[in-house]
C-alpha positions in Angstrom: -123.1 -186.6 36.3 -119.8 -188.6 35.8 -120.9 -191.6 37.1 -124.3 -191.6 35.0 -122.2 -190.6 32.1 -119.9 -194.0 32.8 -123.3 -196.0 33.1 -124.5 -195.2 29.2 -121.3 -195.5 28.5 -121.1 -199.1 29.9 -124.4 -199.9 27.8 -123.2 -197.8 24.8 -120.1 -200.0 23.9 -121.5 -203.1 23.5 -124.4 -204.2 21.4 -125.1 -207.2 23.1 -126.1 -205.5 26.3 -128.6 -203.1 24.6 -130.2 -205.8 23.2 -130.0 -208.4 26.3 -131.7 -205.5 28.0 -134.1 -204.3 25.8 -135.3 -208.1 25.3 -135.8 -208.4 29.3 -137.5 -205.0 29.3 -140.4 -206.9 27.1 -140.7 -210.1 28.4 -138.8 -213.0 30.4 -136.2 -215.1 29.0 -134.2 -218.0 29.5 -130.4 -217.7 29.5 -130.5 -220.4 26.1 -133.0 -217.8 24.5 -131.0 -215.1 25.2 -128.6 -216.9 23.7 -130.6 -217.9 20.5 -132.1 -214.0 20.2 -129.2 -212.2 20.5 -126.1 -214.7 18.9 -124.0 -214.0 22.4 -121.9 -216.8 23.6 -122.8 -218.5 27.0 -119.6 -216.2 28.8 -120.5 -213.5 27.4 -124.4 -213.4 28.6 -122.7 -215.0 31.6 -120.6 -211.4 32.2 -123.8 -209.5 31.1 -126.6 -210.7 33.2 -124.0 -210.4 36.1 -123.4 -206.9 35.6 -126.8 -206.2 34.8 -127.9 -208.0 38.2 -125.0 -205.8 39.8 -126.9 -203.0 39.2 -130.2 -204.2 39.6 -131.7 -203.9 36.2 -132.3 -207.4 36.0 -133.6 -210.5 38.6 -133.5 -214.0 38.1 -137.1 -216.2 38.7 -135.7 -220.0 38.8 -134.3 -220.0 34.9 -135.9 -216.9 33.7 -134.8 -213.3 33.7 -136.7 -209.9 33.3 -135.9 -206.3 34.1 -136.4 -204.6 37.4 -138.5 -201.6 37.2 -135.1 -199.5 37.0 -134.1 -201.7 34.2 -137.1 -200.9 32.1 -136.0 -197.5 32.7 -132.9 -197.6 31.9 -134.0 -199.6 28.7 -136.5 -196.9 27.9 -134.5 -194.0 27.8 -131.6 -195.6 26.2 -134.0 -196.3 23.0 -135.1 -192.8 23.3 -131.9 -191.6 22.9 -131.0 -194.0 20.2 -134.0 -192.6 18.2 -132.9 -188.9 18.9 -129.3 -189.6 17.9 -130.9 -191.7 14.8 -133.0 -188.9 14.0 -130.1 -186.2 14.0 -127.7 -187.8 12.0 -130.4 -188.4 9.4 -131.5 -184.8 9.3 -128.2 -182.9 10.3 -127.3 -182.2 6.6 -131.2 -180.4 6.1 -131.9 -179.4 9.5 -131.0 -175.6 8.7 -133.8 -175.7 5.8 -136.5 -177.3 8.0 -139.4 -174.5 8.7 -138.6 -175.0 12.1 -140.7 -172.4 13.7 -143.7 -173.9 11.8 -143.2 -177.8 13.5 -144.9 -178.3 16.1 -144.3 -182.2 15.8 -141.3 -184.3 17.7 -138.3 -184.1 14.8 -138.0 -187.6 15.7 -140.6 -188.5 13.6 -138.7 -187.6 10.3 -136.5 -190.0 11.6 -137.5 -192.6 9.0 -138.9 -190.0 5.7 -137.5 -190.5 2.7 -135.1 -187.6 2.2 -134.0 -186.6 -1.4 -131.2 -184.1 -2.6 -130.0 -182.8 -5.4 -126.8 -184.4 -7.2 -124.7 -183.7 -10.0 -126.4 -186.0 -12.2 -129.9 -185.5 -11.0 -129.6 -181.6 -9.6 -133.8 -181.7 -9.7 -134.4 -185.0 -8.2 -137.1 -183.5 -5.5 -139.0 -181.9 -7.3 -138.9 -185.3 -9.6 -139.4 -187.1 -5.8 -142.8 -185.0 -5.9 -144.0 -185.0 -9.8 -143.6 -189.2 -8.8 -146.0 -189.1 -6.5 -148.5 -186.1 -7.7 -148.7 -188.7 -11.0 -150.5 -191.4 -9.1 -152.3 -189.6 -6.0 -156.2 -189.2 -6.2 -156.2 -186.4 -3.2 -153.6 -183.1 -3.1 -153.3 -180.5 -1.1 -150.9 -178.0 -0.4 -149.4 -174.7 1.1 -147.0 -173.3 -0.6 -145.1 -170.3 -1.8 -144.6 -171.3 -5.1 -146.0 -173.2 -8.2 -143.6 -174.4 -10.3 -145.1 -175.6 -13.9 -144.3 -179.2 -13.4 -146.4 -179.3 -10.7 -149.1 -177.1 -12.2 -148.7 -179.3 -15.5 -149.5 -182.7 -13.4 -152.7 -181.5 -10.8 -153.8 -179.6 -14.0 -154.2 -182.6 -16.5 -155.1 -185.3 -13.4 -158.0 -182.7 -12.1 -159.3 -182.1 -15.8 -159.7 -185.4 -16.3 -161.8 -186.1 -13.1 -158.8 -188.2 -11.7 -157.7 -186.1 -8.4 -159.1 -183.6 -6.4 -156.7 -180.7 -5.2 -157.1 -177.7 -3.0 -153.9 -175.0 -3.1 -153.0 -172.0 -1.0 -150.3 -170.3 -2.2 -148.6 -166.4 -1.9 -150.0 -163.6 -4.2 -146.2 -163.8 -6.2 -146.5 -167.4 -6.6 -150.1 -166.5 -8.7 -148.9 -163.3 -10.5 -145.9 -164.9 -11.8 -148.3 -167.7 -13.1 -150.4 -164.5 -14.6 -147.4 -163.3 -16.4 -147.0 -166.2 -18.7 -149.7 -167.3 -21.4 -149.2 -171.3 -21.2 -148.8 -171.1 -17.6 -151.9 -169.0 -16.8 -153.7 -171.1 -19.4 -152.8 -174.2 -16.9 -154.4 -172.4 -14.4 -157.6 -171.1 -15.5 -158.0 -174.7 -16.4 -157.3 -176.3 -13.3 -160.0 -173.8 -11.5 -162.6 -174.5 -14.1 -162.3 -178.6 -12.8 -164.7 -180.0 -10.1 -162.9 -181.2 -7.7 -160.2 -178.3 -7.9 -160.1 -175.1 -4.8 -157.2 -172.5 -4.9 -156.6 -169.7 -2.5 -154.3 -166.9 -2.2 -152.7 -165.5 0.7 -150.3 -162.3 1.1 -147.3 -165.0 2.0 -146.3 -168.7 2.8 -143.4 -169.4 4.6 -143.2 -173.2 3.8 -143.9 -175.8 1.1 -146.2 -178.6 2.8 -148.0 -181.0 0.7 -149.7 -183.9 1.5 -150.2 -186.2 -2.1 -152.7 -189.0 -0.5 -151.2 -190.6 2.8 -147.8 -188.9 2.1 -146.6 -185.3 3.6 -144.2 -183.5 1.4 -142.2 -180.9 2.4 -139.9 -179.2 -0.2 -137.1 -177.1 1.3 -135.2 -174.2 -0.1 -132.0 -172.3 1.4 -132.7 -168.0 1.9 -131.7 -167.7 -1.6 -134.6 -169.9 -2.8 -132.4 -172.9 -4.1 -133.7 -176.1 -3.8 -132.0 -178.1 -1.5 -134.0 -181.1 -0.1 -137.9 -182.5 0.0 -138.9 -184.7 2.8 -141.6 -187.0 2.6 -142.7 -189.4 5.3 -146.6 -191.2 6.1 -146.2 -190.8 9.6 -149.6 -190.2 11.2 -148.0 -187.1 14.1 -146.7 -185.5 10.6 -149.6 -185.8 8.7 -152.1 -184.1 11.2 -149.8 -181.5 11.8 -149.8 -181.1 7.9 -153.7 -181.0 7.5 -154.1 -178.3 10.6 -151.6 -176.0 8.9 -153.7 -176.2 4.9 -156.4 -176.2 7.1 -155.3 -173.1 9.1 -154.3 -170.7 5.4 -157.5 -171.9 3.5 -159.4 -170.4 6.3 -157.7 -167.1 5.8 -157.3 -167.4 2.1 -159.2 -165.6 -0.3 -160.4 -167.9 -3.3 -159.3 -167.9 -6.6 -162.0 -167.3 -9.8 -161.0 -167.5 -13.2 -162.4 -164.1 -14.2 -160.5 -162.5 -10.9 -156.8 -163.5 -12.2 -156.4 -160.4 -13.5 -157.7 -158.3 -11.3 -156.5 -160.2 -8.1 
């Protein structure tokens, strides 16, 4: 284990040689390429293409160089772990709101999302993240176990106005409160009267998953309920895991009727 330890090591401390090698893991270059791609001096290529031939992650073919087999290995997991490491230091301040137990995606794919938090001077600014995107999206659709009114407010006017379609599942308490208030329950008998609008209701929802056109959106709250992140990426592995899990609670979820509010 030392000695592979020493070997990442040996590519970890210099730049240069994780992109020399990465660059011969895709194709065959010159050592004036190398030299033009990368910004390395001549003795400094010189020093890594003889270590790297040392090891045998490179070979030489008259003035060209490419990876060895074990080199494009080497090159392969080094990026892998590049993206992991990327991944966690984006996520490590979030990672204990995640609905962990609900991904079944690689993590590494949130590695490039757009993540927003609260600040001082902007303590709302995911659920602002969202309300931007909800104001412009023709297609929503969600699972979630709440409905705040901003939200309500925006998918209630756009689908009223023929100008989005949405289809909700949210927990029995996330409707009832809605029930409890006259403005707010107004909102919502209206957006079930529109066309193009489906709501269900299930018992509970452990997670806030929305995806607002091409975009997933995840808003996440600590135990205490307190916003503390959203996270909203396009990334196609995301995305379908998104649509299988609305998918999944509509199927069980019992559908909302205007005239079944109260009684519901």
């Amino acid at each position: 284990m030392e000695s592979a330890l020493e070997e990442i090591e040996f590519l970890a401390l210099s730049s240069n040689r994780v992109e020399v090698l990465e660059l011969l893991a895709a194709e065959r270059y010159t050592r004036a390429e190398l030299a033009r791609e990368t910004g390395a001096s001549q003795a400094t290529l010189g020093r890594i293409l003889g270590d790297f031939g040392d090891r045998s992650w490179i070979v030489r073919e008259g003035s060209e160089y490419t990876a060895t087999a074990t080199g494009k290995l080497v090159a392969a997991g080094f990026t892998d772990l590049l993206e992991i490491v990327d991944a966690e230091r984006k996520l490590r301040n979030i990672v204990s709101y995640l609905p962990v137990d609900a991904l079944t995606f690689d993590v590494r794919r949130l590695a490039h999302a757009t993540i927003t938090t609260p600040s001082r001077t902007r303590p709302n600014a995911p659920l602002q993240r969202l309300l931007e995107l909800l104001g412009d999206a023709d297609s929503v659709r969600t699972v979630s176990h709440a409905f705040n009114e901003q939200t309500l407010t925006v998918v209630e006017e756009r689908t009223a106005a023929n100008d989005q379609s949405f289809t909700g599942v949210f927990s029995r308490p996330a409707i009832d409160a809605l029930a409890d208030e006259p403005d707010l329950r107004r909102r919502l008998e209206t957006l079930l009267e529109a066309e193009e609008a489906t709501v269900g209701v299930v018992a509970e929802v452990p997670l806030a998953v929305m995806t607002v056109d091409d975009v997933v959106y995840l808003l996440l709250r600590d135990e205490q309920g307190i916003l503390r992140a959203s996270v909203d990426t396009a990334d196609p592995d995301v995305r379908a895991w998104a649509d299988t899990v609305i998918d999944d609670y509509l199927a069980d979820a019992t559908l909302l009727e205007v005239d079944a509010i109260d009684s519901d």
